[in-house]
N, C-alpha and C positions, 0 to 999 in steps of 0.2 A: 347192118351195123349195130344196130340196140337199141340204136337212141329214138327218142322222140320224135312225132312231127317237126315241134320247134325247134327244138335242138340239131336234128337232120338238116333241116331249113337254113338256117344259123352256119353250121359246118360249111355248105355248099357255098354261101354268099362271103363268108371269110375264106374260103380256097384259094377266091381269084385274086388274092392278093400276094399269093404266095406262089411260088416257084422253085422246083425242084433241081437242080443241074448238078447232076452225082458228082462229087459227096456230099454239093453245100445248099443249104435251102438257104433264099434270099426271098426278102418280104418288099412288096412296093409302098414305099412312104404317102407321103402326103403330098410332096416337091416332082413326084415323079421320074425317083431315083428307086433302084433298089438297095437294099441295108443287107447283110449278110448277117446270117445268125452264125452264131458261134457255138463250136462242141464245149461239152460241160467241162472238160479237161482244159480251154483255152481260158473260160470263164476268171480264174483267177489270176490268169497275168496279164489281162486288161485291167482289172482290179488294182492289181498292184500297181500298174502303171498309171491310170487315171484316179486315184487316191493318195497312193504313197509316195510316190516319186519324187523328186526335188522340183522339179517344171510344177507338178501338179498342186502341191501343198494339200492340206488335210480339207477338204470341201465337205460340205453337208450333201445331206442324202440327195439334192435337186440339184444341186451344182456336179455333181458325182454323175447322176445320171445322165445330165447332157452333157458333158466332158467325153462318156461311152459314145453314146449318140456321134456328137460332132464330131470324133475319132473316127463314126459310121461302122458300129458295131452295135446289136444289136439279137436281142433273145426271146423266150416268147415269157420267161419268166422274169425278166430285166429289174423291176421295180421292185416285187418280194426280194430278188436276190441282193441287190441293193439297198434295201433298207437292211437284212441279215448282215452284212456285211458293214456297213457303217455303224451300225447299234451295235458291233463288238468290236470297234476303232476306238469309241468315245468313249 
């Protein structure tokens, strides 16, 4: 692969939390559920929806991201994408 010892290390010990099942990767939480990640294409109308919506109202960056969460969606860049995304709401 390229990488480092550690890094290699690192790789292998976050795998087992992830799960492949073509087309969707799904990651196991903390609850011992798993979260389905989301394609980049899907990424903004969960957004809209857990943001903009009338149910939802305008939330800040940590109410935004557990609102995705608790809808049980979930990405590996979640928290960058969501701060980009509310710092150009505000």
């Amino acid at each position: 692969m390229g990488l480092s010892y550690q890094r290699e290390k690192k790789f292998f010990i976050d795998a087992k939390y992830y799960v492949w099942e073509e087309p969707r990767l799904y990651k196991l939480c903390r609850y011992g559920f798993y979260q389905r990640s989301l394609a980049e294409d899907d990424v903004q109308i969960v957004y809209r929806y857990c943001y903009t919506s009338i149910y939802s109202g305008h939330f800040s960056l940590n109410k935004t991201i557990n609102k995705i969460l608790q809808a049980g969606f979930c990405w590996l860049t979640l928290s960058k994408d969501a701060r980009k995304f509310v710092m150009t709401r505000n």
